[in-house]
N, C-alpha and C positions, 0 to 999 in steps of 0.2 A: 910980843903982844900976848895977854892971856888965853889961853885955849881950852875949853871943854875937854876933862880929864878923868870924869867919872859920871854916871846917870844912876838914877832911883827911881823904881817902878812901886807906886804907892799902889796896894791892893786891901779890899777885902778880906781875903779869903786865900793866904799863903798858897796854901797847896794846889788849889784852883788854878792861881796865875800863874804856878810854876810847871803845872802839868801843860798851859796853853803853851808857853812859850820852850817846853821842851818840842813839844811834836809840832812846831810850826817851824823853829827855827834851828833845834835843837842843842839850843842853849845849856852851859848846866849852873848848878843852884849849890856851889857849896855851903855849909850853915857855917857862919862867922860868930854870932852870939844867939838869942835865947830866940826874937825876933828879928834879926837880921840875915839875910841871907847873900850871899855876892851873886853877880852874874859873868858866868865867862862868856864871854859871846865869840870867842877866836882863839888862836893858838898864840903865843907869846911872840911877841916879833911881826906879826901879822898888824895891817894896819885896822885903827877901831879900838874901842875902846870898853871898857867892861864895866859893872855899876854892880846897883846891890838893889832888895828887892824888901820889902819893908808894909807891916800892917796900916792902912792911912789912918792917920789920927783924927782925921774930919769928916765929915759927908762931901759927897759928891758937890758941885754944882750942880743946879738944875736942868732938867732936860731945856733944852732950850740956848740957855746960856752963855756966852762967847767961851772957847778955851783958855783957861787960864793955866799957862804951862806953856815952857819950854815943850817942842814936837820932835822927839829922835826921830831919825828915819835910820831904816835899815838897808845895806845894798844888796840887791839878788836880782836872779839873770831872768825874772819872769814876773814882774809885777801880779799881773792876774791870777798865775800859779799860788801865790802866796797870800795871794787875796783870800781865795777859794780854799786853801790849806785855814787859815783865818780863820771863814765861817765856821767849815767844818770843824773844828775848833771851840766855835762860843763864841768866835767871834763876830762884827758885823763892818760890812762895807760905808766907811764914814764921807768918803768925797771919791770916785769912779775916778778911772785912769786919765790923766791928762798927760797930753805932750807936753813936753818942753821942748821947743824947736832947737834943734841941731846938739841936744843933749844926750836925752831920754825920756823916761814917762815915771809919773809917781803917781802916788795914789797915798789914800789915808784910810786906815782901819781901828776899831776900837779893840782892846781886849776883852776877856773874863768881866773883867773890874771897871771897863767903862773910861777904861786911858785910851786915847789917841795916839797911834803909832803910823809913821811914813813907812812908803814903802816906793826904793827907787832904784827903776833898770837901766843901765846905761846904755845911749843908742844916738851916737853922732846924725842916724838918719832921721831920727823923728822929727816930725812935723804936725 
């Protein structure tokens, strides 16, 4: 069956998005062409998977608006921890931690540029 094999973070403002998502997650940005940049998000072998980061060619949708887009979520041992790295960041708290019974907890944040990004802890106890 097909699988998700690569992600693109459309931004704004290159260096803005690259500077949020080094010090939140500390991803890196190597440059591939003129406007293209990859994203490593792990070590080779590691599971996950890596993308590339790119100027958006369109406006946002409107404040208001249903998301339109595929949602990456990222895994880390502290939802809230990274929420808060997030803010601190530029970025902003887009849906508060929810459980997932007998999973973990996620949460949804926006970056720099106004993209929606998951964010999810593993935790067989939650409730």
């Amino acid at each position: 069956m097909p699988r998700v094999v690569h992600f693109e973070i459309l931004c704004e403002q290159p260096e803005r998005a690259i500077a949020f998502y080094s010090a939140v997650f500390g991803w890196q940005f190597p440059q591939w062409m003129d406007d293209y940049w990859g994203v490593v998000t792990g070590a080779e072998g590691e599971p996950g998977i890596d993308g590339g980061l790119l100027p958006r060619r369109s406006a946002l949708p409107t404040s208001g608006a249903p998301v339109n887009a595929f949602i990456c979520t990222v895994s880390v041992d502290d939802v809230e921890a990274y929420a808060q790295k997030a803010v601190e960041h530029g970025g902003e708290v887009a849906l508060p931690r929810m459980a997932v019974p007998g999973v973990g907890y996620t949460m949804y944040c926006t970056d720099t540029e106004g993209n929606v990004f998951g964010l999810f802890q593993d935790d067989p106890t939650a409730s």
